[in-house]
ZAVEXVEX-667720 format. One record per atom (N, C-alpha, C): atom name; x, y, z. Coordinates in pm, whole numbers. Layout:
BEGIN
atome / u / v / w
CA / X / Y / Z $
...
***
This chain:
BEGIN
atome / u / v / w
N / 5757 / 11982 / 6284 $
CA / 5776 / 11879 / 6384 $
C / 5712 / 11750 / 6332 $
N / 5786 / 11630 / 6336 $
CA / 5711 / 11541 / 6300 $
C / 5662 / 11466 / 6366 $
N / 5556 / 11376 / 6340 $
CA / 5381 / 11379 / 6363 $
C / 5298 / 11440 / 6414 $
N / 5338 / 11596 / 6392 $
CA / 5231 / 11706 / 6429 $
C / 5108 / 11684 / 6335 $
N / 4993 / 11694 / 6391 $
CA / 4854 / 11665 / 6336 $
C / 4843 / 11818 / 6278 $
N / 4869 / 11876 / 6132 $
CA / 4898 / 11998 / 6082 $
C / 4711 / 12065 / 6091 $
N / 4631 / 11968 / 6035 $
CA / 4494 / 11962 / 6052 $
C / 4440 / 12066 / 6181 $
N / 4497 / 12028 / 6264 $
CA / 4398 / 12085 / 6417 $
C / 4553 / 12193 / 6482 $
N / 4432 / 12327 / 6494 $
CA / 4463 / 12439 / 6581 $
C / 4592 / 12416 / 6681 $
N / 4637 / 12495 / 6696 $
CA / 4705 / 12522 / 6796 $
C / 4671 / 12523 / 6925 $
N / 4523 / 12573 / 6932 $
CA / 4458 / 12639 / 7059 $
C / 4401 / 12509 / 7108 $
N / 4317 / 12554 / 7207 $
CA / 4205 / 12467 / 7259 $
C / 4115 / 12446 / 7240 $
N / 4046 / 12362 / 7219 $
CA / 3863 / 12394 / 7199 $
C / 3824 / 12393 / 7363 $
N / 3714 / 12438 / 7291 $
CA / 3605 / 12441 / 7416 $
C / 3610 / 12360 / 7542 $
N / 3604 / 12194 / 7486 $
CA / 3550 / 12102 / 7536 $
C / 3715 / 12051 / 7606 $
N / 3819 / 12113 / 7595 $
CA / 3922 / 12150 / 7589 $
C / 3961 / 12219 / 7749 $
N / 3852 / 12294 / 7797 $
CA / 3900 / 12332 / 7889 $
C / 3836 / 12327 / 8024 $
N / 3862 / 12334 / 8141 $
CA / 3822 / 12346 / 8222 $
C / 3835 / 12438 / 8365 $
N / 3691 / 12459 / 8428 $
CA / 3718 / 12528 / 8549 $
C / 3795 / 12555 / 8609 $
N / 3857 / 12612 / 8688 $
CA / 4044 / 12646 / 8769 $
C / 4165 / 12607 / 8680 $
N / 4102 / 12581 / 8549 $
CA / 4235 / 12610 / 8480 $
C / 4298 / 12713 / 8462 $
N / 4468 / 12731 / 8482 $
CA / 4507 / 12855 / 8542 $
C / 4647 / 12855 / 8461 $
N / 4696 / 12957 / 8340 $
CA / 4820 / 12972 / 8306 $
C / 4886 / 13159 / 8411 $
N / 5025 / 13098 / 8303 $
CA / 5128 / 13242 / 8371 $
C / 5189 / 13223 / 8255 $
N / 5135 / 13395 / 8188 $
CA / 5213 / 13401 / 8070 $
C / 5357 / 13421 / 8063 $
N / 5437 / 13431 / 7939 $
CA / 5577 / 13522 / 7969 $
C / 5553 / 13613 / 8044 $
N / 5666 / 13656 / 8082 $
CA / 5687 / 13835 / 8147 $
C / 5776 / 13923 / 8027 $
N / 5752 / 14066 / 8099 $
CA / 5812 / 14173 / 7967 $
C / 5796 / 14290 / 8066 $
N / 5935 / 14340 / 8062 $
CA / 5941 / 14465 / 8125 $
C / 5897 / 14605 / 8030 $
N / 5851 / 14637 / 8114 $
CA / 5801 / 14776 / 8057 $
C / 5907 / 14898 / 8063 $
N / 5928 / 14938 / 7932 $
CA / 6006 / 15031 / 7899 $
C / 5984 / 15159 / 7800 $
N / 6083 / 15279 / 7915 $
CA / 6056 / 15388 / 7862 $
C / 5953 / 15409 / 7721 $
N / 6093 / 15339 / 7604 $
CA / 5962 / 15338 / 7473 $
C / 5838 / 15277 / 7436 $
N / 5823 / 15203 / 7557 $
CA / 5670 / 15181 / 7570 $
C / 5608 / 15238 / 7613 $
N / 5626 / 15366 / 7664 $
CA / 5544 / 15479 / 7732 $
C / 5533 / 15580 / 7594 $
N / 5653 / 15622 / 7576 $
CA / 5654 / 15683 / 7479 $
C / 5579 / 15641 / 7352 $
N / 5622 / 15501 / 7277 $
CA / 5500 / 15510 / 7154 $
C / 5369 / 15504 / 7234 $
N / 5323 / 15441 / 7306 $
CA / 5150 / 15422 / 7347 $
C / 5102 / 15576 / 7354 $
N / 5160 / 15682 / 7442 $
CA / 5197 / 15803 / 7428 $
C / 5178 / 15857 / 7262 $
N / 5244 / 15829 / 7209 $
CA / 5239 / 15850 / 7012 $
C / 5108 / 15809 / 6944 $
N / 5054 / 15666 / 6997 $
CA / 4965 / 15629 / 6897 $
C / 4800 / 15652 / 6969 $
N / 4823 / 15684 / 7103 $
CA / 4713 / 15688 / 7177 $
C / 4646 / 15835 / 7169 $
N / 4788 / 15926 / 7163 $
CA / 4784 / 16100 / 7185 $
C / 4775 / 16108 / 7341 $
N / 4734 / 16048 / 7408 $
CA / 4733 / 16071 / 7534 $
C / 4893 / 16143 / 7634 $
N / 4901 / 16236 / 7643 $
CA / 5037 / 16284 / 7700 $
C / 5011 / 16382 / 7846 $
N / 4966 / 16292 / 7928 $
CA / 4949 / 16349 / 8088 $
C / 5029 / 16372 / 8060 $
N / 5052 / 16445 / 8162 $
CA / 5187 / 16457 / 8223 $
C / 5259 / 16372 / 8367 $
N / 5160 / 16255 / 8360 $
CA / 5167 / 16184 / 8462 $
C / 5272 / 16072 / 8401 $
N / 5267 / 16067 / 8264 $
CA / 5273 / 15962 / 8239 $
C / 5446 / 16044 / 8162 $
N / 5441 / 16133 / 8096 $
CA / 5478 / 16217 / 7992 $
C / 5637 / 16296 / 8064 $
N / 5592 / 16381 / 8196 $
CA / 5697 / 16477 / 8253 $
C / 5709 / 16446 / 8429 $
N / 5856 / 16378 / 8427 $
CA / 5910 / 16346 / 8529 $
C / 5894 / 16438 / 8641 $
N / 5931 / 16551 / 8618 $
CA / 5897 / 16657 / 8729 $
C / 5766 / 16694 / 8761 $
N / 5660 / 16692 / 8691 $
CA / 5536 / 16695 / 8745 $
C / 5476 / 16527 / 8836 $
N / 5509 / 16450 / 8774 $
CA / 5503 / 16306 / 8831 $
C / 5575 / 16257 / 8963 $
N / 5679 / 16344 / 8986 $
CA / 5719 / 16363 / 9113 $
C / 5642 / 16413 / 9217 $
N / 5563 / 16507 / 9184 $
CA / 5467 / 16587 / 9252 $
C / 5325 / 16504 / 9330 $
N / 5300 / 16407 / 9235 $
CA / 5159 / 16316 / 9228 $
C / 5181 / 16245 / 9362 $
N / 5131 / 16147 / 9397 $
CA / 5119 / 16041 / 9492 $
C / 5190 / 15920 / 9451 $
N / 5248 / 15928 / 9326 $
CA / 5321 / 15844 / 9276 $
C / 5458 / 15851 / 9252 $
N / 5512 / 15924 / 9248 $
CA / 5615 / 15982 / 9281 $
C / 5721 / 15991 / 9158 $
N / 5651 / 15931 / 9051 $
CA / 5715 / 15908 / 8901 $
C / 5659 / 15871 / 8844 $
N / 5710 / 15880 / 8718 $
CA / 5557 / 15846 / 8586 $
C / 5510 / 15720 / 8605 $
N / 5435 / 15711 / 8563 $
CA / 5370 / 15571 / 8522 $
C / 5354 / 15534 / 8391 $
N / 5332 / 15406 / 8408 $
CA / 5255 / 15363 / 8248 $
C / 5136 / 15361 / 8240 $
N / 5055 / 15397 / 8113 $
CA / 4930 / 15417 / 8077 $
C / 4833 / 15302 / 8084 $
N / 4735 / 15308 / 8156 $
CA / 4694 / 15200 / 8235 $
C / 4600 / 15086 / 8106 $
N / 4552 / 15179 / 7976 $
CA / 4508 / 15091 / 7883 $
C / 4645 / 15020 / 7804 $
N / 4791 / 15090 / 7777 $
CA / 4869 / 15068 / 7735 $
C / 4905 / 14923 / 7824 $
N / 4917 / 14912 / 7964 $
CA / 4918 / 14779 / 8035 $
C / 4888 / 14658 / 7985 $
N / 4715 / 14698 / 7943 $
CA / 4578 / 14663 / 7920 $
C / 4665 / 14568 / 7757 $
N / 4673 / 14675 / 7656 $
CA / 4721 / 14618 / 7536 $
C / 4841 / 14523 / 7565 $
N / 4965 / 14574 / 7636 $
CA / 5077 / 14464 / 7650 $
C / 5029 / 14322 / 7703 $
N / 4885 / 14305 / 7773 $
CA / 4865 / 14174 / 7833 $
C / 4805 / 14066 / 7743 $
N / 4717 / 14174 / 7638 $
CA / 4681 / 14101 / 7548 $
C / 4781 / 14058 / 7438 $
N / 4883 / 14058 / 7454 $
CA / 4996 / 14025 / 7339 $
C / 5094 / 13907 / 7466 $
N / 5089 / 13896 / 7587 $
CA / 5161 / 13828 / 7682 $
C / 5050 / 13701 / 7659 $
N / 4938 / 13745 / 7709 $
CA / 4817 / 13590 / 7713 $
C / 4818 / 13515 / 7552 $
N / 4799 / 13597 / 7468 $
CA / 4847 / 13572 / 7321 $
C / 4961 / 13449 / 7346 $
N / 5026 / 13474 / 7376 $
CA / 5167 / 13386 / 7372 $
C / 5147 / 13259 / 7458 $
N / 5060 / 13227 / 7533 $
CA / 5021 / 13096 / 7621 $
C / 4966 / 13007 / 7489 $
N / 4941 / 13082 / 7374 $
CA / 4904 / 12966 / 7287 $
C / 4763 / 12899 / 7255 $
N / 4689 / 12955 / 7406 $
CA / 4557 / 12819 / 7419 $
C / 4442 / 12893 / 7338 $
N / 4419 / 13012 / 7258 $
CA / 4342 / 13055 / 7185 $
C / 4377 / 13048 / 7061 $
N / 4532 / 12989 / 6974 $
CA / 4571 / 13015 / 6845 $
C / 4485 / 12916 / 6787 $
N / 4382 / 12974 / 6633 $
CA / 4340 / 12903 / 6579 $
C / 4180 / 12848 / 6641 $
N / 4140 / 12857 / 6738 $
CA / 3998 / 12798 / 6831 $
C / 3962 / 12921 / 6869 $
N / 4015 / 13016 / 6891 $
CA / 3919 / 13135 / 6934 $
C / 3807 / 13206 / 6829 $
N / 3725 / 13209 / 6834 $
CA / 3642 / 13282 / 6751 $
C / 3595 / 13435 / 6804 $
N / 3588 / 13462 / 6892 $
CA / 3530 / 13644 / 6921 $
C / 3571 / 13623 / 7034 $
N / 3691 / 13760 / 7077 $
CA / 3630 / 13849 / 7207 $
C / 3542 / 13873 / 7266 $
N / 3430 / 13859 / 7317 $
CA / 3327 / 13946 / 7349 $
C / 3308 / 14043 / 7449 $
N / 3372 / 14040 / 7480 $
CA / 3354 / 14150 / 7636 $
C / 3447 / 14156 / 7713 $
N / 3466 / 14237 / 7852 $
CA / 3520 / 14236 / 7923 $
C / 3479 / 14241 / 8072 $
N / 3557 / 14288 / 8175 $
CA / 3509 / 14390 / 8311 $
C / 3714 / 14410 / 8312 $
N / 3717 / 14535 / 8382 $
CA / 3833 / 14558 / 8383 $
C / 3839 / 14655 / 8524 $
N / 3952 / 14644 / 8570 $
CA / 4011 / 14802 / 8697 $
C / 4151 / 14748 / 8659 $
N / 4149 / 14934 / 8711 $
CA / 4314 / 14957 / 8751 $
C / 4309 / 14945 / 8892 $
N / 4405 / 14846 / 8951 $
CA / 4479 / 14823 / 9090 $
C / 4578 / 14898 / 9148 $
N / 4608 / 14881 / 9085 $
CA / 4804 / 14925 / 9118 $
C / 4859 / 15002 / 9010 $
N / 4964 / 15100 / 9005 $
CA / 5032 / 15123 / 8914 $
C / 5135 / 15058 / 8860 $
N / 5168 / 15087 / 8679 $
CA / 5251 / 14969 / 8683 $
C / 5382 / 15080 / 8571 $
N / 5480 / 15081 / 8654 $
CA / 5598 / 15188 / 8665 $
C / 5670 / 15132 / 8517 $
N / 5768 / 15191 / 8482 $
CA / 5856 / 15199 / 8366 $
C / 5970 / 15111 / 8476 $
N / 6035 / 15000 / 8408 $
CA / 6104 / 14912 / 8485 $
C / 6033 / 14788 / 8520 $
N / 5878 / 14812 / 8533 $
CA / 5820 / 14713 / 8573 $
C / 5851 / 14588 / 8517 $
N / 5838 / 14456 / 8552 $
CA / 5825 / 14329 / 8489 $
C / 5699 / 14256 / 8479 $
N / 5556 / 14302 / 8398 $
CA / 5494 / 14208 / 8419 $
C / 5412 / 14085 / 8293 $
N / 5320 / 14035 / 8399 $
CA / 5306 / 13880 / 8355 $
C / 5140 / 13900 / 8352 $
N / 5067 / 13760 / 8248 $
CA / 4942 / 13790 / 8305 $
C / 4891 / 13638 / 8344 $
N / 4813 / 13629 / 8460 $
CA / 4776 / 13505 / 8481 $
C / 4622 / 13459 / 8458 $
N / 4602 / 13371 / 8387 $
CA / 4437 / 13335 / 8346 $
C / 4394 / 13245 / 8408 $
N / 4309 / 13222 / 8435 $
CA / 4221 / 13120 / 8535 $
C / 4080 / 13118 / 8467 $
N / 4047 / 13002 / 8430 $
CA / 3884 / 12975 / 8353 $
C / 3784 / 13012 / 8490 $
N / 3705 / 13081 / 8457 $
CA / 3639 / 13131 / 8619 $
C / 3465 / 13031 / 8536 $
N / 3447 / 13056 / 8436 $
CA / 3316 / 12991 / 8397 $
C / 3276 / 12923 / 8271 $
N / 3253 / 12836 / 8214 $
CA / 3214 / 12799 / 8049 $
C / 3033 / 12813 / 8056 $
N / 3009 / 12810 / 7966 $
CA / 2862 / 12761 / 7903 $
C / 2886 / 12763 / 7766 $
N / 2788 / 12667 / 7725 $
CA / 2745 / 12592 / 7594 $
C / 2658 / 12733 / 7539 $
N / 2642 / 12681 / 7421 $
CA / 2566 / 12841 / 7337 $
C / 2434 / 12778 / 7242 $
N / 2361 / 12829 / 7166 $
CA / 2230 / 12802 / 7107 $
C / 2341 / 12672 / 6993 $
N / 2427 / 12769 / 6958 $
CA / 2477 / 12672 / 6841 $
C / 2614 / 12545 / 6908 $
N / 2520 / 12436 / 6822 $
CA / 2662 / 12319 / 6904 $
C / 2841 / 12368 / 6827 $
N / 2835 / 12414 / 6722 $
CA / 2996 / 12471 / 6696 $
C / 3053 / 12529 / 6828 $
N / 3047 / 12570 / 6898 $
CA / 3089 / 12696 / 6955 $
C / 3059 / 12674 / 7128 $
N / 3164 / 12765 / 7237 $
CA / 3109 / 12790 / 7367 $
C / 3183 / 12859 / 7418 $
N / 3133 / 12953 / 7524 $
CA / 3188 / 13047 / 7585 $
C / 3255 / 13028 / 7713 $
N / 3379 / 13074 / 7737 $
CA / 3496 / 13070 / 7799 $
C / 3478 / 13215 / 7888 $
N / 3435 / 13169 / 8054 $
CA / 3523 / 13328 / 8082 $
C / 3611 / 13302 / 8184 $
N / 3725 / 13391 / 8136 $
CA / 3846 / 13431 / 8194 $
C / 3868 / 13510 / 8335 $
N / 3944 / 13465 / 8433 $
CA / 3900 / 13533 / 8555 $
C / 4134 / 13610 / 8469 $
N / 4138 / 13754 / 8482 $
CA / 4276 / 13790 / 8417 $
C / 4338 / 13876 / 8505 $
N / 4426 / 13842 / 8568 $
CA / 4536 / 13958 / 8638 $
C / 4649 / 13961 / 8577 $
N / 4677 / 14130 / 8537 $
CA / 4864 / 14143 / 8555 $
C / 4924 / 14163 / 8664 $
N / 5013 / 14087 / 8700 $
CA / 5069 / 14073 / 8808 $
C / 5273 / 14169 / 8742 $
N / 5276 / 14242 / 8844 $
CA / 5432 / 14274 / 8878 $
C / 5521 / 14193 / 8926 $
N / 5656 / 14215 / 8899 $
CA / 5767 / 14132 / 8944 $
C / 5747 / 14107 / 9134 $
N / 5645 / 14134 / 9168 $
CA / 5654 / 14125 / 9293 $
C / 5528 / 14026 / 9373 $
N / 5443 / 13985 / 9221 $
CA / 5334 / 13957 / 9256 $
C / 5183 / 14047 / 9317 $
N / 5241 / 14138 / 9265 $
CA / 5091 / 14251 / 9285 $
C / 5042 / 14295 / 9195 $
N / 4885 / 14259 / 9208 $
CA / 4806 / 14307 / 9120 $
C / 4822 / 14420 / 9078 $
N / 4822 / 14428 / 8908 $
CA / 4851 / 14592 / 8897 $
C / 4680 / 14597 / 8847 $
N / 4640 / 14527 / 8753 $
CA / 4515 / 14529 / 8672 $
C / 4426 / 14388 / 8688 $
N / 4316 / 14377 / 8684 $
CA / 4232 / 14245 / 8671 $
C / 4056 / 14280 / 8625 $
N / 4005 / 14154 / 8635 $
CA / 3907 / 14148 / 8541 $
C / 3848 / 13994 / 8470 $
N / 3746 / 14023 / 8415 $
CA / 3727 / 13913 / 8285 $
C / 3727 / 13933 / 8218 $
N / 3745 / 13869 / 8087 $
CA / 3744 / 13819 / 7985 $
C / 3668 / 13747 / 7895 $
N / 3639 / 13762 / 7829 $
CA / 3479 / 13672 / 7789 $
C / 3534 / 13671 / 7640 $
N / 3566 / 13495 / 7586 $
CA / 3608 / 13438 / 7478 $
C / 3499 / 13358 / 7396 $
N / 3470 / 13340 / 7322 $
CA / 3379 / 13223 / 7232 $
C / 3474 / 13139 / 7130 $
N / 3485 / 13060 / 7171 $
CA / 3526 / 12958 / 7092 $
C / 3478 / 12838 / 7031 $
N / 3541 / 12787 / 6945 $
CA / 3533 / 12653 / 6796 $
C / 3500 / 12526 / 6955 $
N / 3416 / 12442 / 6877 $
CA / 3414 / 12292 / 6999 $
C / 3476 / 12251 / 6909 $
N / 3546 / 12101 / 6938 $
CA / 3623 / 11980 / 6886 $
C / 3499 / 11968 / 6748 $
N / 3541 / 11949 / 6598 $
CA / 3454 / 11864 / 6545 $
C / 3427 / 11751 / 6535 $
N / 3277 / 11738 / 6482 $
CA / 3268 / 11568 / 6523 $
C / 3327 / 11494 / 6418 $
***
């Protein structure tokens, strides 16, 4: 693109963001073979998740999807908002629950909201936390939590 500044990140810095700042990532329906590989690479094979006729039986009334497998698809949806490419420096943490179940068919999305920053010992750098829900095609919480990012400040 031309006069893209090739120099500077994609992402945001620090100084970059602020309090009630709030995205909505893409959406992505969840499908069968997304049960199935997470199922493959996880080993995990309830049968909640695994055999229709026992999942009928549950309180749920059909399989579900694997609630860390959710967990991984959101981090590849928030990925795609862009505002960490290049400025993020560490994960650090989390808090997480399962809400809701989130079914094969589902459509979901994840929405971020800056819930807190602080500055750190070192001026490079400051911490970002993330207030994170996946939300369903219907707007219900399936999963939420924080997020706790450290990121690059603007250089001087």
């Amino acid at each position: 693109m031309a006069g893209k500044d090739k120099s500077r990140p994609l992402g945001r810095f620090y100084e970059e963001f602020s309090v009630n700042d709030t995205w909505d990532s893409p959406a992505r329906t969840i499908t069968d073979a997304d049960l199935v590989i997470f199922a493959g690479f996880s080993g995990d094979y309830h049968p909640l998740h695994t055999d229709e006729e026992y999942a009928k039986t549950t309180q749920f009334g059909k399989r579900i999807f694997h609630g860390p497998g959710a967990f991984a698809i959101a981090t590849g949806l928030e990925f795609r908002l862009g505002i960490k490419e290049g400025t993020a420096i560490a994960f650090l943490g989390m808090t997480w629950r399962n809400v809701a179940p989130v079914y094969i068919g589902d459509t979901i999305r994840v929405r971020e909201t800056v819930a807190e920053m602080r500055e750190t010992k070192k001026p490079d750098r400051g911490i970002v936390n993330f207030d994170v829900k996946i939300l369903n095609q219907r707007d219900n919480v399936c999963q939420e939590g924080q997020w706790i990012v450290m990121f690059k400040r603007k250089p001087a």
